[in-house]
DOTORMI-836316 format. One record per residue: x, y, z of N, C-alpha, C in turn; residue number from 1; residue in one letter. Coordinates in steps of 0.02 Angstrom, whole numbers, plus 50000, padded with zeros to 5 digits. Layout:
<recs>
n_x;n_y;n_z;ca_x;ca_y;ca_z;c_x;c_y;c_z;resi;resn
X;Y;Z;X;Y;Z;X;Y;Z;NUM;a
...
</recs>
This chain:
<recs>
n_x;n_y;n_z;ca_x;ca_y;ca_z;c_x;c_y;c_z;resi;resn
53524;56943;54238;53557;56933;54175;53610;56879;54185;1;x
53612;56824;54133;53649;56789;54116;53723;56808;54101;2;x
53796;56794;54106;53831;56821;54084;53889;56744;54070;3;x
53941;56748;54027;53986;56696;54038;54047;56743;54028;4;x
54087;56716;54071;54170;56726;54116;54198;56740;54061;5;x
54231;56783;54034;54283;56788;53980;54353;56812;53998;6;x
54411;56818;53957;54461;56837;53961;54434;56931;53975;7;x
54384;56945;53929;54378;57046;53939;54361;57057;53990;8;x
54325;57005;54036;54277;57023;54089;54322;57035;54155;9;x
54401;57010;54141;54434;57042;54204;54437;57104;54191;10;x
54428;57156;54158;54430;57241;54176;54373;57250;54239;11;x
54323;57219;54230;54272;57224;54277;54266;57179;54338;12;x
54320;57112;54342;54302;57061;54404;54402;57034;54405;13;x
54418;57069;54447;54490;57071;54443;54508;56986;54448;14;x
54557;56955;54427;54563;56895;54407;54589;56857;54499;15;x
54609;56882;54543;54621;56883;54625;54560;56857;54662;16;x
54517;56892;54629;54442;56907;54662;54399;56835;54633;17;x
54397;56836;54569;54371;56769;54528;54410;56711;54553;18;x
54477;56716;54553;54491;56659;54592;54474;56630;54661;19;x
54455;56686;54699;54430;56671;54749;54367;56656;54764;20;x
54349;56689;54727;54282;56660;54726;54271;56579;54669;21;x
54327;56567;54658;54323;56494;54626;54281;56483;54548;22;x
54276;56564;54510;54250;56572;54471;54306;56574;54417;23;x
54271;56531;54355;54360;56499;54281;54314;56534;54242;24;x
54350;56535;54178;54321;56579;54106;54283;56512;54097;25;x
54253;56542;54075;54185;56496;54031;54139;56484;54077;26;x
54147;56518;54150;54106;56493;54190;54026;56520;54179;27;x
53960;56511;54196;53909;56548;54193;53902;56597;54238;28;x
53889;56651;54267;53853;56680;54334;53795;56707;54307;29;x
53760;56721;54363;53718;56750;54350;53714;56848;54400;30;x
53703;56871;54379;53727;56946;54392;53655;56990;54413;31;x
53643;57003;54484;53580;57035;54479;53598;57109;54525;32;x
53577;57159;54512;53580;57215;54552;53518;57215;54624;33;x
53541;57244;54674;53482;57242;54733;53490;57323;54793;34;x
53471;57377;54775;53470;57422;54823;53552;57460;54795;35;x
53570;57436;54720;53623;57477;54714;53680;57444;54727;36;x
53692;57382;54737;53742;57288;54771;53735;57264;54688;37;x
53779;57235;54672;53785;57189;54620;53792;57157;54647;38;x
53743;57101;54627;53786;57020;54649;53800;56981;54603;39;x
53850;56943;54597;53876;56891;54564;53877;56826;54578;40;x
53821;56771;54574;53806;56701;54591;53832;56641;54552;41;x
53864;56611;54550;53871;56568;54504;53810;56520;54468;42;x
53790;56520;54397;53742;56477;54401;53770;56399;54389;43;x
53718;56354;54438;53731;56292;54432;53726;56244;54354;44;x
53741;56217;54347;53727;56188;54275;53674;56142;54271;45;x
53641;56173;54212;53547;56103;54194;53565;56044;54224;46;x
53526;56002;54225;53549;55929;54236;53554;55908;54157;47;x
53537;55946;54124;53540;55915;54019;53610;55914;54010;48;x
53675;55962;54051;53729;55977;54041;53774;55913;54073;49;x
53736;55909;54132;53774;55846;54152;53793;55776;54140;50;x
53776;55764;54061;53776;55697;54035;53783;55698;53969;51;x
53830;55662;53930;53834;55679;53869;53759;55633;53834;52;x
53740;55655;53775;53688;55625;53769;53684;55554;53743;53;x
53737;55526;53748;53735;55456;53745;53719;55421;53827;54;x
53762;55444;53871;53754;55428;53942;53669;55450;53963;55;x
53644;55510;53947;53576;55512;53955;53524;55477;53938;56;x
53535;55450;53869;53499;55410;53826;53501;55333;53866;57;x
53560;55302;53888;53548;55235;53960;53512;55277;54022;58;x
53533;55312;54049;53504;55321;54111;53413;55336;54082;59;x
53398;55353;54040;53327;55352;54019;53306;55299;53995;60;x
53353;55235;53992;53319;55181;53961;53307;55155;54041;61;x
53356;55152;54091;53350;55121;54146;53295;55133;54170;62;x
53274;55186;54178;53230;55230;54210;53150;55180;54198;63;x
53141;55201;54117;53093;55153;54104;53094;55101;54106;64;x
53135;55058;54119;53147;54996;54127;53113;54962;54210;65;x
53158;55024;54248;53114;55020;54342;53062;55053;54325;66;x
53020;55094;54298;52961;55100;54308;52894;55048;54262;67;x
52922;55024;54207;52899;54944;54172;52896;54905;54240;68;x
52955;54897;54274;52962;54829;54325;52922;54850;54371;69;x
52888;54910;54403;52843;54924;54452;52790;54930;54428;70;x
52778;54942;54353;52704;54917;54338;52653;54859;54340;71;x
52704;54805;54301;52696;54758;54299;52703;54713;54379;72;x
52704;54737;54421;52731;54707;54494;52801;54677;54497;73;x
52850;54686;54445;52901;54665;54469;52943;54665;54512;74;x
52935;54663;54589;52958;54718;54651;52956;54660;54724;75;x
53014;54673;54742;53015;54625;54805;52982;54677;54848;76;x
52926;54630;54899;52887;54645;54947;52932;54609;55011;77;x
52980;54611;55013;53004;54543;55077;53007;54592;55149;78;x
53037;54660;55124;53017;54695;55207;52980;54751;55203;79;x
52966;54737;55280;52893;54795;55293;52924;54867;55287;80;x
52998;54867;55335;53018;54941;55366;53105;54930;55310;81;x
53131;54984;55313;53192;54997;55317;53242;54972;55341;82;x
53228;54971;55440;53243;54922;55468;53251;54855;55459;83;x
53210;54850;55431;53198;54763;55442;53266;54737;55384;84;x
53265;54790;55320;53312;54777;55259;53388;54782;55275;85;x
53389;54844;55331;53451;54841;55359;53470;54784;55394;86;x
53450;54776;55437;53472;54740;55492;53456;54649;55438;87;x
53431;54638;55406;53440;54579;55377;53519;54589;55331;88;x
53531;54642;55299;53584;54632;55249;53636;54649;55313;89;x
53644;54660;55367;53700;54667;55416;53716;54594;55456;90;x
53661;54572;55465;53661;54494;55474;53690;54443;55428;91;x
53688;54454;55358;53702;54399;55313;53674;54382;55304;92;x
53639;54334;55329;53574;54272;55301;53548;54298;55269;93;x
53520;54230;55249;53462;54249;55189;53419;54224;55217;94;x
53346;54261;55222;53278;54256;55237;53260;54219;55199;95;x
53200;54184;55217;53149;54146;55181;53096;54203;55131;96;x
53090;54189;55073;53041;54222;55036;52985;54227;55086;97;x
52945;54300;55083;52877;54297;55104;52829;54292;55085;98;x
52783;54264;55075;52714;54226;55041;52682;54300;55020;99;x
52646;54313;54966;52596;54375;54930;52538;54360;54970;100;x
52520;54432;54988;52454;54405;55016;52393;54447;54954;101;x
</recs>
């Protein structure tokens, strides 16, 4: 069961204890019994919560935007490994473009 943190809910989760456990009003937990143990978990928040829906609405335009640019081949091929990307951007230089094969 779902529950959210209220001011009533300290009769039952002394306000010492919630602090310590780093749990604020309005928080979510989630509350499950096991062998006769309550536990009290905090639940993490959607990722829908984490963005107001204007900020979601760019990060979903971006999104399609890199996956448009990998359809179409828009995509540097210049290194083989990881390596090779590191150790060029730790160097400085700039490489010569590599030919498409």
């Amino acid at each position: 069961m779902t529950i959210t943190l209220t001011k009533e809910i300290r009769s039952i989760l002394p306000v010492a204890t919630r602090r310590k456990a780093g749990f604020r009003t309005g928080d979510q937990v989630e509350v499950k019994e096991s062998g006769g143990i309550v536990h009290i978990i905090p639940k993490p928040p959607a990722a829908d919560d984490e963005y107001t829906p204007e900020q979601r609405k760019i990060i979903d335009a971006q999104i399609a935007e890199g996956l448009d640019d990998l359809r179409k081949g828009r995509v540097s091929r210049r290194f083989d490994t990881v390596d090779a990307m590191l150790a060029s951007l730790k160097s400085g230089k700039k490489t010569a473009r590599r030919q498409k094969t």
